[in-house]
ROTOR-171799 format. One record per residue: x negated, y negated, z of N, C-alpha, C in turn; residue in one letter. Coordinates in steps of 0.1 Angstrom, whole numbers, padded with zeros to 4 digits, always signed. Example, Ala and Ser with C-alpha at 12.3 -4.5 7.8 and 13.67 -1.06 7.14 Angstrom:
2
-0132+0057+0078-0123+0045+0078-0132+0033+0078A
-0128+0022+0071-0137+0011+0071-0129+0000+0079S
END
This chain:
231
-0369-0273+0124-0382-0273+0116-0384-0287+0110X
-0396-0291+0107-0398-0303+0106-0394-0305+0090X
-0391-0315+0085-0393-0319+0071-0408-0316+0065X
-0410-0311+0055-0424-0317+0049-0421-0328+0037X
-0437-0334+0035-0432-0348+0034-0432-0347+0017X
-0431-0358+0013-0426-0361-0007-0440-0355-0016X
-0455-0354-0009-0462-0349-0013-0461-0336-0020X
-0464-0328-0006-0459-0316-0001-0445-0308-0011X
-0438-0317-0012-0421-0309-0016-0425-0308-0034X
-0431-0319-0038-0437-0323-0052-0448-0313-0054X
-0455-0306-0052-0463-0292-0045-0460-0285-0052X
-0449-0281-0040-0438-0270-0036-0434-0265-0054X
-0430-0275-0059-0419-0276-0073-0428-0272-0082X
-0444-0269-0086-0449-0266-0094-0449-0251-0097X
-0443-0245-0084-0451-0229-0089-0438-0223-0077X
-0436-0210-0083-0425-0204-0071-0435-0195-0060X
-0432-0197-0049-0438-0191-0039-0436-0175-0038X
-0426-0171-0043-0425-0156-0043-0435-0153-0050X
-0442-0156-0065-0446-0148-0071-0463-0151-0068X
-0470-0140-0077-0482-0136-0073-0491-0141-0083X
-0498-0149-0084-0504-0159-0093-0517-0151-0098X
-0524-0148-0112-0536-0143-0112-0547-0157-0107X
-0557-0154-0102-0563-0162-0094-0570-0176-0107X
-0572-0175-0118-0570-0185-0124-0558-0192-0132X
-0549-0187-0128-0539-0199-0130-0537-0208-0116X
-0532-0195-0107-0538-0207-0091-0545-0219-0089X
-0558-0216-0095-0566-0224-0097-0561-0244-0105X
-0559-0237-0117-0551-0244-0124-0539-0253-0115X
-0531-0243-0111-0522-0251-0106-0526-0259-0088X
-0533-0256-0087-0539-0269-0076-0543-0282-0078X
-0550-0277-0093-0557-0291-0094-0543-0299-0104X
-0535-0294-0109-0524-0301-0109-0514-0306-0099X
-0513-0304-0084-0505-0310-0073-0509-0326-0072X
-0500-0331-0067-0505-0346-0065-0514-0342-0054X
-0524-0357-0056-0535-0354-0050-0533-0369-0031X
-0540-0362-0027-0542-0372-0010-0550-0378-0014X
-0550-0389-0002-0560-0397-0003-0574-0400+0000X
-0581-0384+0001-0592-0380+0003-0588-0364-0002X
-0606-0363-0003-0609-0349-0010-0604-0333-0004X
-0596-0330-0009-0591-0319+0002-0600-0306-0001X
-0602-0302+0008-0612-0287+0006-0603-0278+0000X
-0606-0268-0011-0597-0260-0017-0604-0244-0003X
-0592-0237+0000-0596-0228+0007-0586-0214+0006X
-0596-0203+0008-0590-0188+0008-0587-0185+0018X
-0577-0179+0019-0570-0166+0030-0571-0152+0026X
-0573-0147+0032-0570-0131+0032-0565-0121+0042X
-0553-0114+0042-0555-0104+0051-0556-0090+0048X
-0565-0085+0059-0571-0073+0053-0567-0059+0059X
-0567-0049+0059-0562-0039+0060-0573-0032+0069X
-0576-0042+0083-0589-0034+0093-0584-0039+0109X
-0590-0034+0114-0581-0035+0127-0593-0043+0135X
-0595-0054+0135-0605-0062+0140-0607-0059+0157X
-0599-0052+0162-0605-0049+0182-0611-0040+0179X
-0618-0029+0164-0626-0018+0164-0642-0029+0157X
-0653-0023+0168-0667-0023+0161-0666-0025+0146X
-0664-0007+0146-0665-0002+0128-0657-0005+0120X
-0648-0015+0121-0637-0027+0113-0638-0040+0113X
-0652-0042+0117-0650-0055+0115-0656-0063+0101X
-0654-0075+0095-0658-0081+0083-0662-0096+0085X
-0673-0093+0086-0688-0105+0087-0694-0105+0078X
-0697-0119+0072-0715-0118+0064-0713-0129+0058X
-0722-0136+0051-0722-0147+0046-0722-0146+0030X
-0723-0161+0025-0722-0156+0008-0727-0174+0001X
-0733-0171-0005-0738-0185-0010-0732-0191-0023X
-0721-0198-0023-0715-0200-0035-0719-0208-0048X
-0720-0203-0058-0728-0208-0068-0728-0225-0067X
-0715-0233-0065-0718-0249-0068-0712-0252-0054X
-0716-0249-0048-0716-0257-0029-0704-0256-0022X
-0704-0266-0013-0687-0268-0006-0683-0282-0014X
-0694-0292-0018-0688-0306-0021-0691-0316-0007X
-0700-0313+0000-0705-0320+0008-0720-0317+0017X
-0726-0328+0024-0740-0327+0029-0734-0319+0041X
-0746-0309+0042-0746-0303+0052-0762-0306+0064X
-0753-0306+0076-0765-0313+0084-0771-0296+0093X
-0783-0300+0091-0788-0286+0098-0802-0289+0109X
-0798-0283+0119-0806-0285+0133-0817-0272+0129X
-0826-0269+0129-0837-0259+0132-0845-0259+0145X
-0843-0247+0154-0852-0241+0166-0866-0235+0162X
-0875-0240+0154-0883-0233+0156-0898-0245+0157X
-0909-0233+0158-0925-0244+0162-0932-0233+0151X
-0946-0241+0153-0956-0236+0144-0956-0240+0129X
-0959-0228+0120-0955-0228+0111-0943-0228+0101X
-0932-0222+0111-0922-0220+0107-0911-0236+0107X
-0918-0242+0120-0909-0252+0116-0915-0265+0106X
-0929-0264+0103-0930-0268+0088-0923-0265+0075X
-0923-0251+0078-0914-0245+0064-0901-0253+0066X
-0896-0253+0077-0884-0257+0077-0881-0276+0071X
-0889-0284+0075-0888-0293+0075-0890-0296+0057X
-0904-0285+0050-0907-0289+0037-0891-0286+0033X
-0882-0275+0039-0865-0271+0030-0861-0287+0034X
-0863-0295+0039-0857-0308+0044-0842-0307+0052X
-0851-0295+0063-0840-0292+0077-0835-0310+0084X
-0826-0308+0085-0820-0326+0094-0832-0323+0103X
-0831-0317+0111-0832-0317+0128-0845-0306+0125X
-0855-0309+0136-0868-0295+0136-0876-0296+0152X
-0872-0289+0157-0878-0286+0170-0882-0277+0179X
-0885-0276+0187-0888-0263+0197-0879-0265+0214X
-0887-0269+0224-0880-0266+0235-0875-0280+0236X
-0883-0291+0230-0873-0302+0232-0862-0308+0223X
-0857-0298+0217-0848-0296+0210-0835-0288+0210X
-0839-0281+0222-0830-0270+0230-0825-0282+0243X
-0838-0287+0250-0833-0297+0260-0825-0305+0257X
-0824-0314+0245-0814-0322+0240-0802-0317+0237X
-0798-0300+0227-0784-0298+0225-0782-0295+0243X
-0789-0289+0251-0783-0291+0265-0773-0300+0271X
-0785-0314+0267-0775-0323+0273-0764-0327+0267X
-0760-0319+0257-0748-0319+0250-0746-0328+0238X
-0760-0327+0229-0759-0334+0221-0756-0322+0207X
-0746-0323+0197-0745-0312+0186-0740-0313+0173X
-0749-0329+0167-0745-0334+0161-0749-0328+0147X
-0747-0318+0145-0751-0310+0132-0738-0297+0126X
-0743-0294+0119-0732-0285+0111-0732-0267+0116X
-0748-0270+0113-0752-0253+0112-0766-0254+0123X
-0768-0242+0127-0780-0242+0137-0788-0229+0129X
-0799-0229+0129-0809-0223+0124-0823-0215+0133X
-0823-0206+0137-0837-0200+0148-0843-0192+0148X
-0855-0196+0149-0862-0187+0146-0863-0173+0158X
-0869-0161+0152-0865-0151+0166-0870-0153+0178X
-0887-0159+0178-0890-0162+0190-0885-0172+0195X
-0879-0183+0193-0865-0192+0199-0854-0186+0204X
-0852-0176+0202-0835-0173+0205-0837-0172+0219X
-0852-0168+0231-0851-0169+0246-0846-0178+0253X
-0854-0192+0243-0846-0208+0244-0836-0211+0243X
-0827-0210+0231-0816-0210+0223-0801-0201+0235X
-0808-0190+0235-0798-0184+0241-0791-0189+0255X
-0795-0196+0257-0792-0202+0268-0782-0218+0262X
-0778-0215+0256-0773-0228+0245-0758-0221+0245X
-0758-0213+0246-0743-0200+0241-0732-0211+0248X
-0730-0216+0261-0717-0223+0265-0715-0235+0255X
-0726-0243+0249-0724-0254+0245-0722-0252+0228X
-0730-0243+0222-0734-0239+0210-0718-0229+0204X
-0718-0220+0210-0707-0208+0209-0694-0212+0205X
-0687-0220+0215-0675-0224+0215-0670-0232+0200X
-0685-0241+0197-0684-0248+0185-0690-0241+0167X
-0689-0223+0171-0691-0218+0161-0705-0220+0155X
-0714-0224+0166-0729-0229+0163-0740-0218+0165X
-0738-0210+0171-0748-0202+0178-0757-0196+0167X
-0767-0193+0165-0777-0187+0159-0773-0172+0158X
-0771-0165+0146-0769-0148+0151-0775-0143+0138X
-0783-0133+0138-0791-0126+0125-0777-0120+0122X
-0766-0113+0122-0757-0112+0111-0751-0120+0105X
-0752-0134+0108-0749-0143+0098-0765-0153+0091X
-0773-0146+0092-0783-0151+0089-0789-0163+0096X
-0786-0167+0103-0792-0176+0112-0803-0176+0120X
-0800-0165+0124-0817-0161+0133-0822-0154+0122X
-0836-0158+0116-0843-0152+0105-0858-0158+0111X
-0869-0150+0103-0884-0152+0102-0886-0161+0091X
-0877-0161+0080-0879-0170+0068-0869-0185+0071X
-0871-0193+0081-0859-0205+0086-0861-0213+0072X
-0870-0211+0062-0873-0221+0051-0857-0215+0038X
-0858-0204+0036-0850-0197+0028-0838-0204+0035X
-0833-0203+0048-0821-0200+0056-0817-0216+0056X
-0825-0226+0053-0822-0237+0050-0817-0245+0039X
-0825-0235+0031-0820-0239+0013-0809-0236+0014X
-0803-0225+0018-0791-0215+0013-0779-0223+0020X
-0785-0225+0035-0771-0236+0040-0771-0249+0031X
-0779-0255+0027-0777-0265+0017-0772-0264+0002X
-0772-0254+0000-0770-0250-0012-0754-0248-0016X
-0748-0244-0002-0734-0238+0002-0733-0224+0007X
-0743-0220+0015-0737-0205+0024-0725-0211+0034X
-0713-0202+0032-0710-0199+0038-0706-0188+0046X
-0702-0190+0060-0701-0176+0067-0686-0171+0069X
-0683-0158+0070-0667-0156+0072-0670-0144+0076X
-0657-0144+0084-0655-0134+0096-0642-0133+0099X
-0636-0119+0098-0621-0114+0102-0615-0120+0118X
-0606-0123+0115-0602-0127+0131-0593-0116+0139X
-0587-0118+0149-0582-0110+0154-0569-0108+0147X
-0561-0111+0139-0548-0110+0131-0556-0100+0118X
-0566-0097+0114-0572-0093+0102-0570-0101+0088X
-0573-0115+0092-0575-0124+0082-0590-0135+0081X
-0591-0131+0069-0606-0140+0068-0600-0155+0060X
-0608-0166+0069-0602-0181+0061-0615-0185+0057X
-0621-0187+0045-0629-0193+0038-0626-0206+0027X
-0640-0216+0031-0636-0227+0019-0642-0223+0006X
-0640-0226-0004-0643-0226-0014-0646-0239-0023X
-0647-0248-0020-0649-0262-0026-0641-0274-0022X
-0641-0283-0028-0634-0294-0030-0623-0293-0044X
-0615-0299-0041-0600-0303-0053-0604-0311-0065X
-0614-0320-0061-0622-0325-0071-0629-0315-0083X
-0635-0304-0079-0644-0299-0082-0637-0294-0101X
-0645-0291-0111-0639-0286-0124-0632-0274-0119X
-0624-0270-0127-0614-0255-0123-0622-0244-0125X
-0632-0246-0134-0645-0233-0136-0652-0230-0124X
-0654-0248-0118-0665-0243-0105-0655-0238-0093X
-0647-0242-0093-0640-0233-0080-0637-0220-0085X
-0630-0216-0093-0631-0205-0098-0644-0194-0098X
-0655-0199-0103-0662-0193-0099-0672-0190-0086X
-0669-0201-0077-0670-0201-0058-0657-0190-0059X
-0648-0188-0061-0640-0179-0052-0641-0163-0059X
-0647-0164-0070-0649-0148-0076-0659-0146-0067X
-0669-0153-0065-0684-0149-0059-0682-0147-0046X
-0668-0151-0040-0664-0148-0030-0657-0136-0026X
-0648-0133-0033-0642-0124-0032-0650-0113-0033X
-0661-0113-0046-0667-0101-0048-0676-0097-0035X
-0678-0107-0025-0684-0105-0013-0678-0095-0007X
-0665-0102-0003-0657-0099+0008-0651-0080+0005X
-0652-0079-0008-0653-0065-0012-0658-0056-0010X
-0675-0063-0012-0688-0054-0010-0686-0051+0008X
-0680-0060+0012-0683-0058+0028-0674-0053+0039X
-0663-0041+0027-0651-0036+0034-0663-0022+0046X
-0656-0022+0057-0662-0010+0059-0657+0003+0061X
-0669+0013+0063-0664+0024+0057-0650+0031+0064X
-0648+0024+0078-0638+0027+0088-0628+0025+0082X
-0625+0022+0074-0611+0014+0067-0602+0023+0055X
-0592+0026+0066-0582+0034+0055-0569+0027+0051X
-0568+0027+0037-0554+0027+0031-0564+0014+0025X
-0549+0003+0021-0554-0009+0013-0559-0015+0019X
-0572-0023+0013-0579-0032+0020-0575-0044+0020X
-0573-0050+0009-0568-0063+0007-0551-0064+0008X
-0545-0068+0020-0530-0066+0022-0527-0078+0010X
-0531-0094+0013-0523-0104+0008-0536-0115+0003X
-0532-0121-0007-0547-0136-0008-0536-0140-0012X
-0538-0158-0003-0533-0172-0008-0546-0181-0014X
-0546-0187-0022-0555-0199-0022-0547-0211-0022X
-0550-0222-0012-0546-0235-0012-0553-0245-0008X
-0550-0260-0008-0560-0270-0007-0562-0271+0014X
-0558-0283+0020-0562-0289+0030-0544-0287+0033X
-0542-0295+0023-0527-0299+0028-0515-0297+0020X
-0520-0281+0012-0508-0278+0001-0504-0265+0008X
-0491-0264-0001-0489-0246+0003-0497-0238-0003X
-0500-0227+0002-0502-0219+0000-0497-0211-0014X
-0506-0208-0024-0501-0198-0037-0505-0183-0033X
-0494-0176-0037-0499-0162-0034-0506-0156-0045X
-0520-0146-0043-0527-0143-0054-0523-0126-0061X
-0524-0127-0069-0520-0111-0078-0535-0106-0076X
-0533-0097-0064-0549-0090-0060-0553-0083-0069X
-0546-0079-0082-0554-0071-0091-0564-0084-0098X
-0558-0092-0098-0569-0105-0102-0581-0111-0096X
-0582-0106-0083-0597-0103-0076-0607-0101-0078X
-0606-0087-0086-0616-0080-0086-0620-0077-0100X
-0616-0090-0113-0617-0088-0126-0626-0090-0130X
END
């Protein structure tokens, strides 16, 4: 196994990995690790108690966190008319219709988030090989395909983000920057968690929440005391 490096080991020595941290001391003790030489995104794990190859177990939806991720987000919008005025007054990056679909074709996808309106998605859908792969695609359960692309612009700019169980039954969400005050991540990850609660579904027996870690980019992992979730 590899060494980890003097950073990392200096980490390690703040906090013992066995035990279960209430989620604001975690907090705490992140922004105490030595820090890298760029801003490391603080982020959540969870695994959850659903069997993600069933429909009626799965855990999708978005959540807009009160003070952002800590960075610009670039956003492309598919729509015409009036809608893509609305979009452009939210000050969407990108705003188009079919020749905006012809460009991500030719494999251009220089944006973060994709945004469409419903009567685009005929155009759009046709984008799935190039779009999909890169976690881009337009889908009304994550709010992306909407009639309101003006709202759905603010909210990516603002810090929606989206999360989704994987096939292990773990959701990985960011929650900010390392920089950020201990209050403001703290409260991105209550506003998170209290999502990911609301959105257990009803298919789901026994414990929902097996395990939460919160850690930066390139720290270990702290294990969270799940009764401190949901306080």
């Amino acid at each position: 196994m590899a060494r980890k490096g003097k950073i990392y080991q200096e980490a390690l020595g703040l906090f013992d990995r066995r035990t279960h941290y209430p989620v604001e001391d975690a907090v705490n003790l992140l922004k105490r690790m030595p820090r890298r030489k760029f801003d490391e995104t603080v982020e959540v794990a969870m695994r959850l108690g659903v069997d993600a190859r069933h429909a009626d177990q799965q855990v999708r939806g978005t959540v807009v966190l009160p003070h952002g991720l800590g960075k610009e987000v670039c956003i492309a919008v598919f729509a015409k008319g009036e809608q893509a005025v609305d979009a452009e007054m939210a000050n969407a990056d990108f705003v188009g219709a079919e020749e905006l679909v012809e460009k991500v074709a030719g494999g251009w996808t220089d944006f973060d988030v994709a945004i469409a309106a419903p009567d685009m998605m005929r155009e759009v859908g046709r984008l799935g090989r190039i779009l999909g792969p890169r976690g881009l695609m337009p889908n009304p359960k994550s709010g992306t395909v909407t009639q309101d692309v003006g709202r759905a612009v603010r909210e990516a700019k603002a810090g929606r983000v989206e999360f989704r169980v994987d096939r292990q039954g773990i959701v990985h969400v960011p929650v900010g920057k390392v920089s950020f005050e201990a209050d403001r991540l703290l409260e991105n990850a209550r506003v998170l968690f209290d999502t990911i609660m609301r959105a257990r579904p009803a298919a789901t027996k026994g414990q929902y929440v097996r395990s939460a870690t919160l850690s930066t980019t390139m720290s270990p992992g702290i294990r969270l005391d799940r009764s401190s979730l949901t306080n």
